[in-house]
C-alpha positions in Angstrom: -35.9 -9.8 -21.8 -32.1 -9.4 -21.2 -30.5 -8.9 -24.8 -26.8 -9.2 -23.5 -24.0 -6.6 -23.8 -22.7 -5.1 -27.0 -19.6 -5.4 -27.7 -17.3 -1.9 -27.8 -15.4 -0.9 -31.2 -11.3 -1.7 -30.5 -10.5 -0.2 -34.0 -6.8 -0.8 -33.0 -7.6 -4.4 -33.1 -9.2 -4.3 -36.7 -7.3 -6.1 -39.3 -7.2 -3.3 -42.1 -5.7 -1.2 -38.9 -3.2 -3.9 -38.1 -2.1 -4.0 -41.6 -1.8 -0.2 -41.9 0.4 0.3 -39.4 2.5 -2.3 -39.9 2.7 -0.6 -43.3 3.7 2.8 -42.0 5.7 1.1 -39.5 8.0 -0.2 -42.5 7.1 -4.2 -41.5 5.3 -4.8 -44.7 4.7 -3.4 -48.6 1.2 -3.2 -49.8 1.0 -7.0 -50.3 1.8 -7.8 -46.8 5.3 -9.1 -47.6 8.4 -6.9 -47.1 10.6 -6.3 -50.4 14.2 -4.8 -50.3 15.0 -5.4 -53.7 15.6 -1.9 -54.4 18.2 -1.7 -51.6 20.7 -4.3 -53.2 22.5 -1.6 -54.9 23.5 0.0 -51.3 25.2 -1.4 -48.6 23.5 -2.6 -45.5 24.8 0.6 -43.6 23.4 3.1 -46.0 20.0 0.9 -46.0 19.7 1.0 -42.4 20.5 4.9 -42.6 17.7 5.2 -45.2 15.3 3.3 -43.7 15.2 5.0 -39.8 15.2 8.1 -41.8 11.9 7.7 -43.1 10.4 5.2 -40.4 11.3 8.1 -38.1 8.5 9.6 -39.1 5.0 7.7 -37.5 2.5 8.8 -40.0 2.4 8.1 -43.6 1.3 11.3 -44.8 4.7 12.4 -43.2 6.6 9.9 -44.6 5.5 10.7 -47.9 6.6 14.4 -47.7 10.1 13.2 -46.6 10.3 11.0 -49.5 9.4 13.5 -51.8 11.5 16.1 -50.3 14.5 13.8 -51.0 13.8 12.2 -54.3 15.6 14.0 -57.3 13.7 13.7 -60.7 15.1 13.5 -63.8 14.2 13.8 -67.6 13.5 10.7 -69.3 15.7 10.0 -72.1 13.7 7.9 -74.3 10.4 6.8 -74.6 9.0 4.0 -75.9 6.1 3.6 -77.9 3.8 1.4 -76.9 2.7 -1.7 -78.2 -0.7 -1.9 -80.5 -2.3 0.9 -78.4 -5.9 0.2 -80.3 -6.2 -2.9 -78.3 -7.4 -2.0 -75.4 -10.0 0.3 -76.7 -11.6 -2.3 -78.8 -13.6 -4.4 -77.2 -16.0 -5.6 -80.2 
């Protein structure tokens, strides 16, 4: 009894793979939709500086560390409290 052929793993072809790169590629956010809000305070020149900066890099991981490496913290000047904080922990 012939059973037929199995078909052979193309994980390149997978949609969680797809997605992923397309991610690290700079295509697509999380969501699947590509957000530049954050660049409206630069002009399109710097953007496109910033942006082949870190898509230069192929793999996230690496991405990542060249983000961090550039990123400049600073103290927080005032916190908030937050609002009712019990109310979340009661669920009765």
């Amino acid at each position: 009894m012939h059973t037929g052929w199995k078909r052979k793993r193309n994980p390149s072809e997978w949609k969680r793979n797809i997605a992923k790169n397309a991610k690290v590629k700079g295509y697509v956010d999380s969501k699947g939709k590509w957000k530049m809000d954050c660049f409206s305070r630069f002009t399109e020149e710097v953007t496109v500086n910033i942006l082949r900066r870190v898509l230069d890099h192929s793999i996230k991981d690496e991405q990542d560390v060249f983000i961090q490496s550039v990123i400049e913290a600073y103290e927080i000047n005032q916190r908030r409290p937050c609002r009712d904080e019990g109310s979340r922990a009661n669920f009765e």
